[in-house]
N, C-alpha and C positions, 0 to 999 in steps of 0.2 A: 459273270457273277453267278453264283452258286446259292439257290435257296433254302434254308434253311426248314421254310412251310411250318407255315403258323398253324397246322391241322394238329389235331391233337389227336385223331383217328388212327395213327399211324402205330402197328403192334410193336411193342417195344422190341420184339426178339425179332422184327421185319428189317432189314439192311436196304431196304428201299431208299429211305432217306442218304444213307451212307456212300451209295451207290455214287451218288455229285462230287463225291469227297478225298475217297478212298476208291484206288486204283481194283479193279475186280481180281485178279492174281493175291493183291494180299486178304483182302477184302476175305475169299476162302479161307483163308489159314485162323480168321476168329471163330473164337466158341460164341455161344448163346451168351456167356456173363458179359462177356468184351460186348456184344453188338450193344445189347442191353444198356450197358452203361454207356457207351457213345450218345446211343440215343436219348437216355436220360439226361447227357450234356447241353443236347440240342434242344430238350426241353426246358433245361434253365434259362439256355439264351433266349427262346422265343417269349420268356415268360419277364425278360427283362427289355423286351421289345427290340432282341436283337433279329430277324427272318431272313438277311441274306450277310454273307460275306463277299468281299470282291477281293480277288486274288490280285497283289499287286506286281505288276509288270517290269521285269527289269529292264530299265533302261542305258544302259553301257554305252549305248551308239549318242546319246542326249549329251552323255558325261564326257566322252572320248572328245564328241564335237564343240563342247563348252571350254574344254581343258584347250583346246587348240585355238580355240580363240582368245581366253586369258592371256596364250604363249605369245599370241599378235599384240594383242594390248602393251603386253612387258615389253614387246619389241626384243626379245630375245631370242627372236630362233626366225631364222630365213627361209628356211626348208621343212616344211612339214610331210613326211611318210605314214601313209597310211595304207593297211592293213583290210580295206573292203570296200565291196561294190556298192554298197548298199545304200540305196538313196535318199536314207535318213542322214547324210554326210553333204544333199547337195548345199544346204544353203549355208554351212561351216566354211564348205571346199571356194564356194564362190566368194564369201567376204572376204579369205582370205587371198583367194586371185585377184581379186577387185583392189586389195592393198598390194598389189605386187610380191605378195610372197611366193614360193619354190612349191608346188604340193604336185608328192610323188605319191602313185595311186597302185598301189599292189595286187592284181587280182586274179580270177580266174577269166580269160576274154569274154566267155559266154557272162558271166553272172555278173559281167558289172551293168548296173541299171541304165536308160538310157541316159538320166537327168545328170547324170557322173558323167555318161559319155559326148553327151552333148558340152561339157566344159573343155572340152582338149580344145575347142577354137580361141578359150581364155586363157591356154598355156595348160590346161591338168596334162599331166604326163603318165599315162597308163602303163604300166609294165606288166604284160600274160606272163605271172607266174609259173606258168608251165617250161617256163624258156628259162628258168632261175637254175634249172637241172644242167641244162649246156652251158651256164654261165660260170660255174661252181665245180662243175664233176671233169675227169678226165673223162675221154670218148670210151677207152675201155669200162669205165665204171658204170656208164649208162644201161640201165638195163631197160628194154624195151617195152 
């Protein structure tokens, strides 16, 4: 969360503020009128009792792992392939082992987290996508 600071101390033409906000590469490229009025923005929000913003987080791994569990509820799909290590997927991967479905686990060997890897005794099936290149490529195509 990013503060916005209720200080009214702050010189208008000062980038202090903007600094939380705005990346410093572009942050250079404004004039004195741009900072100016950024921070004359800051001061309406403060003035409407708004002092911080909270950046909101995308959660794709929430969405991907909700979508695969509707697909268990429908009971339309036996096999689930998924796409990551990451162990915001363990407790999707385990309901759906728990109901007996298929879930194929795509990854790099190192980065799959342990909580994924400790599921291969429930049947998860990991495949080191690094071995997708000899599964796919003739041997001359491989390049090393």
């Amino acid at each position: 969360m990013a503060s916005l600071s209720g200080r009214t101390s702050i010189d208008p033409q000062s980038p202090a503020l903007l600094k939380n906000f705005i990346r410093a590469a572009l942050l250079k490229k404004y004039d004195v009128e741009t900072i100016e009025q950024l921070n004359g923005k800051f001061k309406e929000m403060n003035k409407q009792g708004i002092f911080a913003i909270q950046d909101q987080k995308c959660n794709f791994d929430v969405e991907i792992g909700s979508d695969m569990l509707v697909d268990k509820e429908r009971n339309g799909t036996e096999c689930f392939v998924l796409w990551s290590g990451d162990s915001d997927f363990h407790d999707p991967v385990t309901d759906l082992l728990d109901s007996c479905k298929k879930v194929v686990l795509f990854a790099t060997a190192r980065v799959v987290s342990s909580e994924l890897n400790e599921l291969r005794s429930k049947g998860l099936f990991i495949f080191d996508i690094k071995k997708v290149k000899d599964f796919i490529c003739w041997k001359r195509e491989i390049v090393p």
